[in-house]
C-alpha positions as a Python dict, from the first residue, in 0.01 Angstrom:
ca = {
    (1, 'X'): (0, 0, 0),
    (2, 'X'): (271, 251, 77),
    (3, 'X'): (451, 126, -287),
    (4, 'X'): (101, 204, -411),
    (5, 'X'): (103, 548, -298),
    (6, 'X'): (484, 648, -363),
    (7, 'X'): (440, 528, -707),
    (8, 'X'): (132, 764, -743),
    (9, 'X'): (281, 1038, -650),
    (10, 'X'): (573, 969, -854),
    (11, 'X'): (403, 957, -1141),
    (12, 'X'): (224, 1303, -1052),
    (13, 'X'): (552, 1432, -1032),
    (14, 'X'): (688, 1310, -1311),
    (15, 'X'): (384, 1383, -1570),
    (16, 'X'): (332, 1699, -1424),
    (17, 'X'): (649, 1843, -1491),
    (18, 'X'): (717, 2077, -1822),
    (19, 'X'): (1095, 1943, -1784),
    (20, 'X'): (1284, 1655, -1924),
    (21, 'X'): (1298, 1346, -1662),
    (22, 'X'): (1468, 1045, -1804),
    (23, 'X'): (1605, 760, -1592),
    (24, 'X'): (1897, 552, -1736),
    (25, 'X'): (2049, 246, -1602),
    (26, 'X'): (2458, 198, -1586),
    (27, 'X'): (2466, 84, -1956),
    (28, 'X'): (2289, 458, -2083),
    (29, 'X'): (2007, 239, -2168),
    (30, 'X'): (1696, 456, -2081),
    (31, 'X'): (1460, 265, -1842),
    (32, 'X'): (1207, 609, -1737),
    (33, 'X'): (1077, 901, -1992),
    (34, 'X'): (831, 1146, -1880),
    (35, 'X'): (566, 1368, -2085),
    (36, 'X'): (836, 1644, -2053),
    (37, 'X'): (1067, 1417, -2251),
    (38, 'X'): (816, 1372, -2462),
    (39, 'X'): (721, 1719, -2575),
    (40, 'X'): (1139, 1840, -2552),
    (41, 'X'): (1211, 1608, -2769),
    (42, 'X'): (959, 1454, -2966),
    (43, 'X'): (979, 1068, -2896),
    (44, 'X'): (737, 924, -2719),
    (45, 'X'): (822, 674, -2365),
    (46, 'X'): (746, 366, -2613),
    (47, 'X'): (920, 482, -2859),
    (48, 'X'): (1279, 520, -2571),
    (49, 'X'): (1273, 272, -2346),
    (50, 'X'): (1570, 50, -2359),
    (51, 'X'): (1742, 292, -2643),
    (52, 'X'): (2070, 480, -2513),
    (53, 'X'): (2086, 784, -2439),
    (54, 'X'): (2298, 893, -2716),
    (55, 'X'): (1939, 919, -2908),
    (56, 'X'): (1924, 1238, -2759),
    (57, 'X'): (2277, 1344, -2661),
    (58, 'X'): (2558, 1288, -2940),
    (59, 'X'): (2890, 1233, -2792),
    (60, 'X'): (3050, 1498, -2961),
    (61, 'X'): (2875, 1771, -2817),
    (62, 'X'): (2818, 1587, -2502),
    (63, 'X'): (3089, 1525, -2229),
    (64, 'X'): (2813, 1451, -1997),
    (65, 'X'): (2692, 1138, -2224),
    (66, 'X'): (3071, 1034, -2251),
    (67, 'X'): (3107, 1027, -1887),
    (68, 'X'): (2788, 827, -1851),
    (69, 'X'): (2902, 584, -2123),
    (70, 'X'): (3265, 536, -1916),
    (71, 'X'): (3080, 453, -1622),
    (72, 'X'): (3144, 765, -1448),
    (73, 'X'): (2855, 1027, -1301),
    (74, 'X'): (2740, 1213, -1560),
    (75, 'X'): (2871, 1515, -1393),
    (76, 'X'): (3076, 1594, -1106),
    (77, 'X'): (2964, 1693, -767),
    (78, 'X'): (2581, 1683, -933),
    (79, 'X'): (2646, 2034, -1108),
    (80, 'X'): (2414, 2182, -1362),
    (81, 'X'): (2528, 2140, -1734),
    (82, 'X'): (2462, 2336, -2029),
    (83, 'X'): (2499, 2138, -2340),
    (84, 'X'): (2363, 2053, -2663),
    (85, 'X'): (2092, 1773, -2697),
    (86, 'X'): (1930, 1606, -3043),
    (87, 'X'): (1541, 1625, -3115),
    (88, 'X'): (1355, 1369, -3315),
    (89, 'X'): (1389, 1571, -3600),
    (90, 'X'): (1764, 1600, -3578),
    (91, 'X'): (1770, 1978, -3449),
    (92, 'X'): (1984, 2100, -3185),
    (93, 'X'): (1848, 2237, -2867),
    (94, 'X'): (2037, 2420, -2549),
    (95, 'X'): (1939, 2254, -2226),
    (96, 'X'): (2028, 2286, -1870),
    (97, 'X'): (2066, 1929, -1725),
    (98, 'X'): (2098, 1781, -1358),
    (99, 'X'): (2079, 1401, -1288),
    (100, 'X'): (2080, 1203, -924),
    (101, 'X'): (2217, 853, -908),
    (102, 'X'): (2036, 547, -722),
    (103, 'X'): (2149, 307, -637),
    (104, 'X'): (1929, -61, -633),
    (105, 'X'): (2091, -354, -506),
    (106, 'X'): (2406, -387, -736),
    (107, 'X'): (2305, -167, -1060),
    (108, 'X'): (2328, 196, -1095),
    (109, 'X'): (2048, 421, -1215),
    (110, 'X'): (2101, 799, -1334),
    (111, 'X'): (1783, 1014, -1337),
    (112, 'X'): (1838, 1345, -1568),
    (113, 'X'): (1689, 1643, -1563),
    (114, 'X'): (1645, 1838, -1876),
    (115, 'X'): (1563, 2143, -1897),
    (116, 'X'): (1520, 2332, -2276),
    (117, 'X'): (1670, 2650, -2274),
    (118, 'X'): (1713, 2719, -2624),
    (119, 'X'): (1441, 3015, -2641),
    (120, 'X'): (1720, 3185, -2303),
    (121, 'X'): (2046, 3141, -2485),
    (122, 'X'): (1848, 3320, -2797),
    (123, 'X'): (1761, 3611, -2554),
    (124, 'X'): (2084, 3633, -2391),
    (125, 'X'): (2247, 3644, -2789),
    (126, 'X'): (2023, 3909, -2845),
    (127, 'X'): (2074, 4089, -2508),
    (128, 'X'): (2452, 4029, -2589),
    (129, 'X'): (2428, 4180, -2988),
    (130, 'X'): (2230, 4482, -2839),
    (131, 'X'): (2448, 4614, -2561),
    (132, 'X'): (2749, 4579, -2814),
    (133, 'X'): (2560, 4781, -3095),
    (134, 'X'): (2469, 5007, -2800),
    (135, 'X'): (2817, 5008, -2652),
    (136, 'X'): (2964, 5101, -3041),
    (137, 'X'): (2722, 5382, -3101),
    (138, 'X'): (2824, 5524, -2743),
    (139, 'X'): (3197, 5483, -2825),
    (140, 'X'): (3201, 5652, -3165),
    (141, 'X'): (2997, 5957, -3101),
    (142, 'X'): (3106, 6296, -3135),
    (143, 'X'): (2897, 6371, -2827),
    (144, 'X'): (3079, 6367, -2422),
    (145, 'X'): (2842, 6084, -2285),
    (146, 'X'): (2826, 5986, -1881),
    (147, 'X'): (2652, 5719, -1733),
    (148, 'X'): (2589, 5690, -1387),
    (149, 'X'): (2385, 5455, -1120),
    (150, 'X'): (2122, 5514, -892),
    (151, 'X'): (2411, 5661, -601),
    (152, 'X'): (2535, 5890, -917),
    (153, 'X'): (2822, 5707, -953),
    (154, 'X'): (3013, 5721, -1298),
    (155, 'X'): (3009, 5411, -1448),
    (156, 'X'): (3079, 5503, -1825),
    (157, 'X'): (3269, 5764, -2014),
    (158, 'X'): (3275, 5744, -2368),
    (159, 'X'): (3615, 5849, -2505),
    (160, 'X'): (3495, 6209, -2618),
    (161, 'X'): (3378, 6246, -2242),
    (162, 'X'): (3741, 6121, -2095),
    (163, 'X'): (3875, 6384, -2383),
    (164, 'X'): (3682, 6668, -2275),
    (165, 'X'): (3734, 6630, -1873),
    (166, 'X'): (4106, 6556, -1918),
    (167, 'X'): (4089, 6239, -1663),
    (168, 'X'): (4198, 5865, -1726),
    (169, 'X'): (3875, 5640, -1786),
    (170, 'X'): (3985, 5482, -1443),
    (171, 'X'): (4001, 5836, -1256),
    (172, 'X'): (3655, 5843, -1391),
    (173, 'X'): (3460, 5552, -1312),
    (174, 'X'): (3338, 5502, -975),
    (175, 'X'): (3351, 5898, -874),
    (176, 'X'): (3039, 6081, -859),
}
């Protein structure tokens, strides 16, 4: 009866659960895929079960699935990973992943967490391509520009700015 329920709510757990949970034994043979999995990915469980993982993480963009394969954690010290994983239809995705290891009777299991984060690298590219094309427009105008916090602290001269005060950009930043 306690089985019974522990199983239950694993399974609530596990369906309910927008990221990828995939259990592996020692061999990287998947033995556990969750709806998550499913709609990362595209497989279905059925479709999984008893494949290895390198369905959905090629070696070479995978130290975590080489590690696995050697018989080693998949990471040390259980740190998150970013990496590259494969969908069904061949694309590549960013993901975040974190596993835990269990341990039953003599065999090893590995249960992953995958996490999609292809849509957050984008917006951290962007982000990125913005403040340079920002950064660019600051440096090369003709203008004296300052930029300062919320304690009006300096925290950017552009080089027309260090020109016109006289100062080093280090005498600069950081003064009010």
């Amino acid at each position: 009866n306690r089985l019974r329920k522990e199983e239950i709510l694993f399974r609530s757990v596990t369906s309910s659960s927008n990221d990828a949970i995939i259990s592996v034994d020692s061999k990287s043979r998947i033995v556990f895929w969750n709806e998550g999995a499913e709609n990362i990915f595209g497989y279905r469980a059925l479709e999984t079960i008893g494949q290895r993982m390198d369905l959905i993480l090629a070696a070479e963009h995978n130290e975590c699935f080489n590690r696995l394969v050697s018989g080693k954690p998949p990471l040390p010290n259980k740190q998150a990973m970013e990496t590259m994983a494969v969908k069904k239809d061949k694309s590549l995705i960013d993901v975040e992943l974190t596993y835990s290891q269990i341990s039953a009777g003599h065999e090893k299991f590995y249960t992953l967490i995958i996490r999609d984060i292809t849509r957050k690298k984008h917006l951290e590219q962007e982000l990125y391509n913005k403040e340079a094309s920002l950064n660019a427009i600051i440096s090369s105008s003709g203008e004296a520009i300052i930029t300062t916090n919320q304690q009006g602290l300096i925290e950017m001269a552009n080089p027309k700015a260090i020109a016109l005060f006289g100062y080093a950009r280090q005498e600069l930043l950081g003064k009010n």
